[in-house]
N, C-alpha and C positions, 0 to 999 in steps of 0.2 A: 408656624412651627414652634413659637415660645411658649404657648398657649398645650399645645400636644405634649410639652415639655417638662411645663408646670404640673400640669396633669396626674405624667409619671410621679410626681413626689406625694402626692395626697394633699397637698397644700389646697386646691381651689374644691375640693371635696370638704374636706374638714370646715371649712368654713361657710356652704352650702348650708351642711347637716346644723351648725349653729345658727346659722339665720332660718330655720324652720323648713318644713317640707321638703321630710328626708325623703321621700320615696320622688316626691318628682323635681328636687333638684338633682337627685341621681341619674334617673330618666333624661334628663336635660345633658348633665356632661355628658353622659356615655352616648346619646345621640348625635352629639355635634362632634366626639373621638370618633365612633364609626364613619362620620362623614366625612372629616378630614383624613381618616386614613384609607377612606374610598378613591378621596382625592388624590390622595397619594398613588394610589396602587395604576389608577389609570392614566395620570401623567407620567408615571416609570416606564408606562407600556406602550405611550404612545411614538418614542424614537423607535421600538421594535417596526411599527408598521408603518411608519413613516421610510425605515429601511426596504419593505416590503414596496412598498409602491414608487420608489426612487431607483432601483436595483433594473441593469438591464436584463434580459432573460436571456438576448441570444448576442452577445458582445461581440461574437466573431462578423455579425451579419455587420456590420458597424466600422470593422476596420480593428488592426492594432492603438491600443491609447495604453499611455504611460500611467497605471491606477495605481493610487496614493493605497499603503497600506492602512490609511483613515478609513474609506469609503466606506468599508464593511461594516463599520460600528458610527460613522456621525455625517449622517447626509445633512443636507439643509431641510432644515427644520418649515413645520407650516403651520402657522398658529392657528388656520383655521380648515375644517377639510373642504374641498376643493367642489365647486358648484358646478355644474354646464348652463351652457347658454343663459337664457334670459332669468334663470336660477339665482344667477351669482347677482350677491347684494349690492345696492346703488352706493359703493364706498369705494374712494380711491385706495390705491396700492398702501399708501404710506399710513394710512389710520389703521391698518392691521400690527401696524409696528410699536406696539402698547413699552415694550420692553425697553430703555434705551441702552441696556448693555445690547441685547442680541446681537449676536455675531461677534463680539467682541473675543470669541476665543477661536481659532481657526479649525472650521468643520468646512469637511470636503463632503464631494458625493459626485456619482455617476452622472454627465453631462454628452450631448450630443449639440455640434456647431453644423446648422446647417446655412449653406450660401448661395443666394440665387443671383442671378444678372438679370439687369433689370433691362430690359430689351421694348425698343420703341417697335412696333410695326411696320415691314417693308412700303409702306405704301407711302412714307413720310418723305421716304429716300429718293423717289421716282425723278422728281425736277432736273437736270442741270442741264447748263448754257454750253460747257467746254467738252474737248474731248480727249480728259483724262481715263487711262486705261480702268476699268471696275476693280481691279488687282490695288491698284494706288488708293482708291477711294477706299475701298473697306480696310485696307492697313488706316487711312486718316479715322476711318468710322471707329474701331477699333480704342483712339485714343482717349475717346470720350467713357468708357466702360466704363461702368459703375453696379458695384454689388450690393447685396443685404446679406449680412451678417445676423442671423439667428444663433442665439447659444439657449440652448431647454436644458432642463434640469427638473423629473418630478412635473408641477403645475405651474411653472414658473419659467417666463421668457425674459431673454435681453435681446435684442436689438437693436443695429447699429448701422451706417450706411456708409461707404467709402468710395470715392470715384469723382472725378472732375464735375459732375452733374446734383452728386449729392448737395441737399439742404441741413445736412446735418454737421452743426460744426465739431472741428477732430475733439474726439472725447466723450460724445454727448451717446449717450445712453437710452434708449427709453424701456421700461420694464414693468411688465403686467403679471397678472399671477390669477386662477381662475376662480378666487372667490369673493373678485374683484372687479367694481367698474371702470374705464379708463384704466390710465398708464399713468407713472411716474419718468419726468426727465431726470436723470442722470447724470453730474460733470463730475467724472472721477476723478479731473487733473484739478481741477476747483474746489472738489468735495461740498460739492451744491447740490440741491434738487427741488423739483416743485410739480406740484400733481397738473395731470392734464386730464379733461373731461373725457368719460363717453362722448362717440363721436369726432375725435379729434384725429382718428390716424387719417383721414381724406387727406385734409389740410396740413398736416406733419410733410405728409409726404409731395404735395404739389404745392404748396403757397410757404412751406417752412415756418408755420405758426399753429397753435393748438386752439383754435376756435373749434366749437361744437359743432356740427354741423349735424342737421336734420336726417336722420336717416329713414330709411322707407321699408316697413315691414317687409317679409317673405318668409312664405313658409320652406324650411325646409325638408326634401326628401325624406321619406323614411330610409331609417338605417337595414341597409340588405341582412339579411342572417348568412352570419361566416361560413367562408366555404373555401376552395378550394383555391380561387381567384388572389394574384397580390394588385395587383390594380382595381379599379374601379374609378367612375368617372362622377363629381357633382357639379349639380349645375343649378345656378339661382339666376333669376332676371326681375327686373322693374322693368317699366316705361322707358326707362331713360339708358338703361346699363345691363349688361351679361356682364355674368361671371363663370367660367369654368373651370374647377382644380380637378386637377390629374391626383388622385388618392394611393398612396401605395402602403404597402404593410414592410413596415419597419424592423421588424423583430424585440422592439420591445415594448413595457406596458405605459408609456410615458400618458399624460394628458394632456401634456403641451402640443400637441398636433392640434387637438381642438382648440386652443388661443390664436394659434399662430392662422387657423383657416377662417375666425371670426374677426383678425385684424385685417387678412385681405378681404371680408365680406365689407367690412367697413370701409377701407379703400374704395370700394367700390359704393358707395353709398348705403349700405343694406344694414339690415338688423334682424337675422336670420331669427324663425321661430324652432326653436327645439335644436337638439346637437345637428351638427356634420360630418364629425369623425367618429370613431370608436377609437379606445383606447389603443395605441400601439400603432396607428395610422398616422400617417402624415404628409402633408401638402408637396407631389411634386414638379407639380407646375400651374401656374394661375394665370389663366385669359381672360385678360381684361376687351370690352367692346362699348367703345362710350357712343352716346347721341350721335357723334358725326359720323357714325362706323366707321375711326379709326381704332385700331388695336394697340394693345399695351401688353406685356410677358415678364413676369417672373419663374426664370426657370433654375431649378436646381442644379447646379455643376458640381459639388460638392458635399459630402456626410464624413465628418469626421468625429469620432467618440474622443472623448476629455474630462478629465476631473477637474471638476471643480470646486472654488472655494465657495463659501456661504455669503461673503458678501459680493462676490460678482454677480448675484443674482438677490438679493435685499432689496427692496423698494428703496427702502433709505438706509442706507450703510451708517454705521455708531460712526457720530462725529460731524454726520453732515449736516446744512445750512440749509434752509431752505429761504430761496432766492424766487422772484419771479419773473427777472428779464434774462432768464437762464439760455432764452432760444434768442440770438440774436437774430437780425433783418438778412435773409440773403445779400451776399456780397457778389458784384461784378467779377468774371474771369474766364479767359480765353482757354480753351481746350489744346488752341496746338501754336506752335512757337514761330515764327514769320518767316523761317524756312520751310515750316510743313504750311503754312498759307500759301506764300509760293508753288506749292508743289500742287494745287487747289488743279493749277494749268498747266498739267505739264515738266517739265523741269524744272529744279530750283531755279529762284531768278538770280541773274550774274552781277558778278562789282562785290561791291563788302557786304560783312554784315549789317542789316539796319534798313538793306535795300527795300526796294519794291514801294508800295502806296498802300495807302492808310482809309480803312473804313469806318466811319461813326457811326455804332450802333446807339439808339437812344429810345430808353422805356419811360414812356410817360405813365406807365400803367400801374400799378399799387403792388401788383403782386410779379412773380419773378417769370420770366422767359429765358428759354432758349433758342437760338440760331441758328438755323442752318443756310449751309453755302453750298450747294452744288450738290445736295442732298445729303451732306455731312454737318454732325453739331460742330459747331467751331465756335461758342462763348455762350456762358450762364450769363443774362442782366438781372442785377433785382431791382425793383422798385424803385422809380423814379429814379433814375440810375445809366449814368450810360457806361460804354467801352469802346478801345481804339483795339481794331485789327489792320496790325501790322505785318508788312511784308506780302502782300496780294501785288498780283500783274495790273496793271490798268485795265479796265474792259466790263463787260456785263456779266451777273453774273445772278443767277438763281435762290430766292431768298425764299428763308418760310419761318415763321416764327410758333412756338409749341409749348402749354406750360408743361412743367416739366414730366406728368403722366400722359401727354399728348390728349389731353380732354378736351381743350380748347387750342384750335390749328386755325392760322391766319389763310391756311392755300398758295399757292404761289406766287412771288414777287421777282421783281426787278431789282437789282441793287447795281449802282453806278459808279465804279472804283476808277480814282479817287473821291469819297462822297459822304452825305450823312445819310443814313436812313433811320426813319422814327417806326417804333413799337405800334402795329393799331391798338386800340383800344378795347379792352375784351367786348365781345358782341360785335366789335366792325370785321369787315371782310377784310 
């Protein structure tokens, strides 16, 4: 800009014309002023359409939300336009962030929080030794819930996970954006971040660590031509895994549908070829079906519209750290409290609190488990790691261990209360 500055005064002309060859040192400035003021004209123009493509179309289909009178004039900005599928460049989230003011002035823009539950498949639950009413157990099943938090914006996700079963610890972020590979983790209470690979939501989500993991081609579907239909159904499969999303139409133009349907392709091991959504579509429910044909469900309970700021969705928010033991190791802990153990059989057990007898669970195994008793989660282990479940009746009692996408299922066990029991070893029975 000093330069288009100087310009205006005749200063870097006049001294052209003195150093000789007046006709193409003219030629030279006025080429390199029309350029920069090209430049100009189409960075002025580019928040207009970045307004365009952030903006919902049909906001009523979405719910009432509290919209900032920002929105209309300064969505979150995208420094680059937005790729599909195997399009988008081999660069994490955070090297698009050339700027280190960006964000630094607070710009809103139209957002949509969608939430699903993450739901193990009935057939896990089948086992138990006792005969407590099914009414009691699915109040116990119940307290293990745990959801995923999607918040979209534009081509840009965050992602969060909350619930007794979650590997996400409180805070932690992960955020992708579509002209981009991999994700960024997030600790907005730490103001840390550190990129994770293509390939790492498998492992985010069942082991609590961002290793790469190999993914296996597939093609997918072609995109049906719009019609009439708000549902529609895709489907991708390997050797090893189905995947099925329940597709519906949204009412607005977002492209965050297609992020959010190639991070549960990924979950699922896959590396879909060519898009899955169309714009304004998005994911509302995912059947998972692994090698042991058990079942795994992310289903939508929840769409609520939101504005939001620029840096709740930034790869790297101005200020932050980049750290890389951002994801700590899964942590040991019980789902339900040695009353609701007691109640595993029956009625609470009697006398004080504290009562009843104590189970050792114990993970020799690297990566983390869950437990079930009676066909109820009742404690996350992580890694080499054990826990004490307290407040159980003495007696036998139906054990299965699951990591935590139910990929890998131990089958049914024996547990001996009072007693220890040990984790198998992934691959044993």
């Amino acid at each position: 800009m000093q330069n288009a500055r100087s310009f205006s005064t005749g200063k870097p002309a006049k001294e052209s014309l003195v150093a000789g060859g007046v006709t193409v040192a003219w030629r030279q400035v006025l080429g390199a002023t029309l350029a920069r003021c090209t430049a100009l004209t189409v960075c002025a123009a580019l928040p207009v359409f970045g307004l365009t493509a952030c903006r919902s179309r049909d906001p009523l289909a979405l719910g009432p939300s509290a919209t900032s009178p920002q929105a209309a004039t300064e969505p979150v900005p995208l420094e680059h336009a937005p790729a599909r599928g195997e399009d988008a460049k081999a660069r994490s989230p955070s090297e698009t962030q050339a700027d280190p003011d960006a964000g630094s002035e607070t710009a809103f823009a139209d957002g949509v929080v969608f939430t699903y539950d993450m739901q193990l498949g009935e057939g896990y639950f089948a086992a138990r030794m006792g005969d407590t009413s099914s009414v009691q157990l699915e109040l116990l099943r119940r307290r293990s819930g745990t959801t995923v938090r999607i918040l979209t914006s534009g081509a840009r996700t965050s992602v969060s996970v909350d619930g007794p079963r979650s590997l996400f610890p409180p805070g932690l972020e992960a955020r992708s954006q579509a002209d981009t590979r991999g994700f960024t983790l997030v600790d907005a209470r730490e103001k840390r971040f550190t990129d994770a690979p293509s390939g790492a939501w498998r492992a985010l989500f069942s082991d609590g660590r961002t290793d790469a993991a190999p993914l296996r081609p597939v093609d997918a579907p072609s995109l049906p031509v719009p019609g009439p239909e708000r549902e529609r159904t895709v489907t991708l499969a390997t050797k090893v895994t189905a995947l099925s999303l329940l597709v519906a139409v949204t009412g607005d133009d977002s492209a965050a549908g297609e992020l959010v349907a190639r991070m549960f392709a990924e979950v699922a091991g896959m590396n879909p070829h060519g898009p899955l959504l169309r714009d304004g579509e998005h994911v509302k429910r995912a059947d998972f079906q692994w090698s042991n044909g058990r079942k795994f469900r992310l289903a939508l309970t929840a769409r609520l519209a939101k504005t939001v700021e620029s840096a709740d969705l930034l790869a790297v928010p101005p200020g932050y750290q980049r750290r890389r033991d951002l994801l700590p190791a899964p942590t040991s802990r019980a789902f339900l409290s040695p009353a609701e153990m007691g109640s595993l059989r029956g009625a609470v057990p009697e006398g004080p609190p504290g009562g009843g007898s104590t189970l050792w669970l114990v993970n020799r195994d690297l990566a983390p488990r869950i437990a079930l008793l009676e066909g109820i989660p009742v404690g996350l282990l992580g890694g080499n790691q054990s826990l004490a479940l307290e407040g159980l009746r003495p007696g036998r009692y139906a054990i299965r261990w699951l990591s935590p996408l139910g990929e890998l299922d131990s089958g049914d066990g024996v547990a001996e209360v009072p007693g220890v029991v040990t984790v198998p070893l992934s691959g044993s029975p």
